[in-house]
N, C-alpha and C positions, 0 to 999 in steps of 0.2 A: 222063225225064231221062237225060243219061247219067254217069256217075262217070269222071275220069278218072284215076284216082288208083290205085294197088292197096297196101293197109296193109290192118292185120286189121280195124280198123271198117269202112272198105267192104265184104273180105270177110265177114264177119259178117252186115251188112243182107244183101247177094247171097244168100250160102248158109244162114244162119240161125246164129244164135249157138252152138247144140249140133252142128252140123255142122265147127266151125273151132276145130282146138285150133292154140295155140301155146306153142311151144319159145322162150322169150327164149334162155337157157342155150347151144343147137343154134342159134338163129338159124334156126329153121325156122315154116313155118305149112303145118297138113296140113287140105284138107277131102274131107269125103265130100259128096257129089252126094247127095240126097235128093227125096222127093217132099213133103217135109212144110211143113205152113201157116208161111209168116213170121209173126214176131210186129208186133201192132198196138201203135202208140207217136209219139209229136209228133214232127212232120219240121221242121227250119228249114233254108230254102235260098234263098240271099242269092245274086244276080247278079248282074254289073256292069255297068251296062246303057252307061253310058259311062264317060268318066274321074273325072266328076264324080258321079253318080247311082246309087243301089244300090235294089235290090228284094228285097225282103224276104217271101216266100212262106211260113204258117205254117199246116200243117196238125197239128190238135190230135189227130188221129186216124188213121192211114191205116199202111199197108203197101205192100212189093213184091207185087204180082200179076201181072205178067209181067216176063222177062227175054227179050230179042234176042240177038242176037251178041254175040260175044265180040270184037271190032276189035282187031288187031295190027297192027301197021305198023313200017316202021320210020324213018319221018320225021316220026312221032306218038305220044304216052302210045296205052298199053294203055287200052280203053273199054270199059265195060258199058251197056249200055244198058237200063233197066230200066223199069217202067210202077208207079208209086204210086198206089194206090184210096184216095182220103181217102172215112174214113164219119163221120157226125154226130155229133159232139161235145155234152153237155151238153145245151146251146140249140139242138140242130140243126143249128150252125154248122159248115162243111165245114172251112171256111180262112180265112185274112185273108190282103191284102195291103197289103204297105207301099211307096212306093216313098219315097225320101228321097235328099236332098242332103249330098252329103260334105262340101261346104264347111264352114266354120267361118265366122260372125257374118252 
């Protein structure tokens, strides 16, 4: 998937939560580049798949295990491109999906 967003929660998942401190006060975020494991923990990541329709993707277990480019542009958000390993949960269970309709009645 890629993130297109940069705030400290993206940075965080990206660089690992003890990698990324932030300054509210300074209005700064500083991370260090590390080699160390992300942490395992439930992802939800909703799509839109049209105007009307959302997908709903819930892995119970999984982390970052690869990272791509770094995309800058300047006619685009700033992108990460990252790779999520969902591992069995519980029951075995990788993931669910949902997909559902936004309308109302």
């Amino acid at each position: 998937m890629t993130f297109i967003e940069v705030n400290k929660q993206v940075l965080k998942e990206i660089y690992g939560s003890e990698n990324v401190t932030v300054d509210d006060t300074a209005g700064t975020i500083s991370i260090v580049g590390t080699s160390a494991e992300k942490e395992e923990h439930p992802w939800v990541i909703e799509t839109l798949l049209d105007e009307n329709t959302v997908e709903r993707l819930i892995i119970p277990l999984g982390k970052i295990t690869e990272m791509g480019d770094i995309a800058y542009s300047t006619d685009g958000p700033i992108s990460f491109e990252v790779t999520i390993t969902a591992y069995p949960f519980e029951d075995d269970t990788f993931f669910l999906r949902e997909i559902a309709s936004l309308e109302q009645g």
